[in-house]
C-alpha positions in Angstrom: 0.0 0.0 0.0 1.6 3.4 -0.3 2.5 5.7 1.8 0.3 8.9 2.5 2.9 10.8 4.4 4.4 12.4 0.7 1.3 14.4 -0.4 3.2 16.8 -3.4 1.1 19.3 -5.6 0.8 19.5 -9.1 3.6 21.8 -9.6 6.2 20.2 -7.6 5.7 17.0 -9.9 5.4 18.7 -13.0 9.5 20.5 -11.2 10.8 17.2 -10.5 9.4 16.0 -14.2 11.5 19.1 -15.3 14.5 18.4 -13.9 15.0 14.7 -15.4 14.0 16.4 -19.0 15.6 19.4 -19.2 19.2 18.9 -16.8 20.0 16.4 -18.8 19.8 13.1 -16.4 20.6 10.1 -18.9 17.7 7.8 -19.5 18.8 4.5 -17.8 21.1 5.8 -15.6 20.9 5.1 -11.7 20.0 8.8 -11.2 17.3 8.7 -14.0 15.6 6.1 -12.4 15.6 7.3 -9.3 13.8 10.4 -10.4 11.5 8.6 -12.3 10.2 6.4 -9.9 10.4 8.9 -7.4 8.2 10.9 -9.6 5.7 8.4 -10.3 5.7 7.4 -6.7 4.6 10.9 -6.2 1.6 10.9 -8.5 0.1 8.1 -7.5 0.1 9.4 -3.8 -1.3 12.8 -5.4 -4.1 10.8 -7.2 -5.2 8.8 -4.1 -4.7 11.6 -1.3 -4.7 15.0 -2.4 -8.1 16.6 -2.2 -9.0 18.3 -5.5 -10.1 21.7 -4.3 -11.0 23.8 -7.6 -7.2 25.8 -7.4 -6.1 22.2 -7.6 -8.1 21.3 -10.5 -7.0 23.8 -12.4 -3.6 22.9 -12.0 -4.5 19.3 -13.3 -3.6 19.9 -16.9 -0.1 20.2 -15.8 -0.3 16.8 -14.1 -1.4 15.7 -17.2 1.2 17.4 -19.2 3.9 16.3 -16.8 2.8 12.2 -17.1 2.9 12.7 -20.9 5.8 14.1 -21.3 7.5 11.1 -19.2 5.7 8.5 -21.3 7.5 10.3 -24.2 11.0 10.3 -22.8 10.9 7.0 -22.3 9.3 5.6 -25.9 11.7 8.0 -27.6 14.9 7.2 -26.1 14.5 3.6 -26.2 17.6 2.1 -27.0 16.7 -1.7 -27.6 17.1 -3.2 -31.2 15.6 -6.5 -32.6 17.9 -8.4 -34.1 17.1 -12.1 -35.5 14.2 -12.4 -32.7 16.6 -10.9 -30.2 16.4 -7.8 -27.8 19.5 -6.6 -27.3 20.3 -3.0 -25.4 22.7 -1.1 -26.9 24.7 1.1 -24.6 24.6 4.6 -25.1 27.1 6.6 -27.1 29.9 8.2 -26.3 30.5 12.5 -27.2 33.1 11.8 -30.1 30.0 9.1 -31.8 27.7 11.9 -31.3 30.1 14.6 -32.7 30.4 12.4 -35.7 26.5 11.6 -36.4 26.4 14.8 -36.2 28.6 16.0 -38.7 27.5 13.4 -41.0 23.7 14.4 -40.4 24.3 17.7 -41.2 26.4 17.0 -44.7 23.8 14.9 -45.7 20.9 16.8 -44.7 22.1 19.8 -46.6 22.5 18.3 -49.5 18.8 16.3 -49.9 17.0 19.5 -48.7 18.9 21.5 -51.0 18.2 19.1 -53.9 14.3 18.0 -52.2 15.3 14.2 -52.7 14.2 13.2 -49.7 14.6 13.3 -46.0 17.0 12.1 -43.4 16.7 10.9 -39.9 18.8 10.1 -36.8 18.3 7.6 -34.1 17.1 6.7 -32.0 13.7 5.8 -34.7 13.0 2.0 -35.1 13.0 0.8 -38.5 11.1 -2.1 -38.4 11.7 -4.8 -41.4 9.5 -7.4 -40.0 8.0 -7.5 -36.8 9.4 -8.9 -33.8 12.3 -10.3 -35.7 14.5 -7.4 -37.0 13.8 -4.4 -35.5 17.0 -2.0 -35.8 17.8 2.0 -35.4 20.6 3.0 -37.6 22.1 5.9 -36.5 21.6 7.7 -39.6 19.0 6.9 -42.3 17.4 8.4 -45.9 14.4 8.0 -47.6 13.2 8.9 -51.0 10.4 11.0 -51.5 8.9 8.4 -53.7 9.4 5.8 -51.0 7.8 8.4 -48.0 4.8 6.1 -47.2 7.3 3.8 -45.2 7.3 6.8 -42.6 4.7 6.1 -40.4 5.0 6.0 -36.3 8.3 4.4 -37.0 9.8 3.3 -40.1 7.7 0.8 -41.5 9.8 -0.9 -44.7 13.2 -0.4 -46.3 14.9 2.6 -46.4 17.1 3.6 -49.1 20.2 4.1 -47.1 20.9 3.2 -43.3 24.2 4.4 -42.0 26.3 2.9 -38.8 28.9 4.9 -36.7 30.9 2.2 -35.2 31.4 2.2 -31.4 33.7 0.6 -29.1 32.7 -2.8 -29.0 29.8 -2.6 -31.8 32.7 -3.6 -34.6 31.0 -7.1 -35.1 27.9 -6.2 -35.1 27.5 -3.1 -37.1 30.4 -4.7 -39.7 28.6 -8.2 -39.9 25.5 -8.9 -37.9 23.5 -5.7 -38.8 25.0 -5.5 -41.9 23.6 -9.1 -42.8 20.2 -7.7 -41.9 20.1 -4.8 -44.4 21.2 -7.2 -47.0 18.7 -9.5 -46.4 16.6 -6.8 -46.8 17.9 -5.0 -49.7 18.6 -1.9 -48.2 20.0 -0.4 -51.3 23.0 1.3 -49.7 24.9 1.0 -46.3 27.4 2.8 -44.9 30.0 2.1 -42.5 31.9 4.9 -40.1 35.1 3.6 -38.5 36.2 6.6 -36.2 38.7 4.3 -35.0 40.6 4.4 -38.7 39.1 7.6 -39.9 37.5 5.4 -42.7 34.2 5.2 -44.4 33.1 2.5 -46.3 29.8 2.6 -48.5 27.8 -1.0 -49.8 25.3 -1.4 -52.6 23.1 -3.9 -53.8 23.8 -5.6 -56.3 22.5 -9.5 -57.4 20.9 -9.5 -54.0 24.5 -9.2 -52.1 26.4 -6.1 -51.1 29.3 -4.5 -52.9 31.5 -1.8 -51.9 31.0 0.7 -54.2 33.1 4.3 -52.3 35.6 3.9 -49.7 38.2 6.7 -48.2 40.4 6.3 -45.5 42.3 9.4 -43.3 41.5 12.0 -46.7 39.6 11.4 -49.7 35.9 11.7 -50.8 33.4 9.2 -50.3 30.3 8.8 -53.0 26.8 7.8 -52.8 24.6 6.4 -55.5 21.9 6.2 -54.0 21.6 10.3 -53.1 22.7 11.0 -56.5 25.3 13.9 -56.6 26.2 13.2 -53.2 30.2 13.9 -52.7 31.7 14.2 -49.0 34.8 15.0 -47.5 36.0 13.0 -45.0 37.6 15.2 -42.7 34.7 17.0 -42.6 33.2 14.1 -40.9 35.7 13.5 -38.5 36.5 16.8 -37.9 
């Protein structure tokens, strides 16, 4: 049963809701949990032992708001991937990953909107191929106009290009396990970051198997074929 003696108002909820969203407490983290249970803890004792006077009513809205927002946080910035019928938690990334999706995100996202090809999208947004078996959120992906009706809640089909920033200890599976995924689909291109080598490496379809088709390592340009026109730089990826 819980405890009546913690009786908190609307507002100091929606606060403590506040503070996990906006000071940046990690989702998953010891502290993160804390606060969310602590906050949910707290709403429940509001709901069953606060007396609704009508100043308290009218505060309800932000009760509301405050529970939504949490439900969001933690759909959004779920981590977990299907892959072959299996759940597995990815760990989250480190500053330099970030710094590099980043980079990437932005080259590429120039370049479509400037040429209104399509539109690209960063995890953490579940593409699912087939349900409950391969389930996957590249870091970066594109989608055609033309192919725009996979964009639904999530990503509902193939994409035409999924893009993986390899961590530290996601070599194997970004550079075999996932990459056997989007072949099996025929995700028509894939491409590989290694920060670790300063090297990108981008795979086509081609007789149902993938191909390397661009590849630069410390200087050079990489090129797509899928985003026609598409040349970048790669120190301006890892810079």
């Amino acid at each position: 049963m819980l405890s009546n003696q913690v009786k908190s108002s609307p507002l100091s909820v929606f606060s403590k809701v506040s503070r996990v969203v906006l000071f940046g407490l990690h989702p998953y983290s010891a502290t993160y949990e804390a606060a969310l249970f602590s906050t949910v803890n707290d709403i429940l004792n509001y709901t069953m032992y606060y007396s609704f006077s009508q100043s308290d009513k009218a505060q309800l809205p932000v009760l509301e708001y405050s529970m939504t927002v949490m439900q969001t946080i933690e759909r959004d910035l779920d981590l977990t991937e299907i892959i072959n019928g299996e759940e597995i938690m990815g760990p989250s990334p480190f500053g330099k990953h970030q710094n590099i999706v980043g980079n990437l995100y932005a080259l590429i996202r120039q370049y479509v909107k400037k040429n209104n090809t399509g539109n690209v999208y960063l995890a953490p947004l579940d593409v699912i191929f087939e349900e409950g078996e391969n389930r996957l959120q590249p870091d970066i992906l594109f989608i055609r106009n033309e192919n725009m009706a996979i964009f639904q809640d999530w990503i509902r089909g193939v994409p035409d290009m999924v893009c993986e920033i390899v961590s530290a200890g996601t070599y194997e599976k970004d550079t075999e396990i996932k990459k056997a995924v989007y072949e099996r689909y025929k995700v028509p291109e894939y491409w590989i970051v290694i920060p670790e080598f300063l090297a990108v490496e981008i795979f086509i379809i081609e007789n149902a198997k993938y191909i390397k088709y661009s590849f630069a390592e410390l200087e050079g340009v990489i090129k797509s074929k899928i985003i026609e026109g598409l040349e970048v730089n790669i120190k301006d990826i890892f810079a």
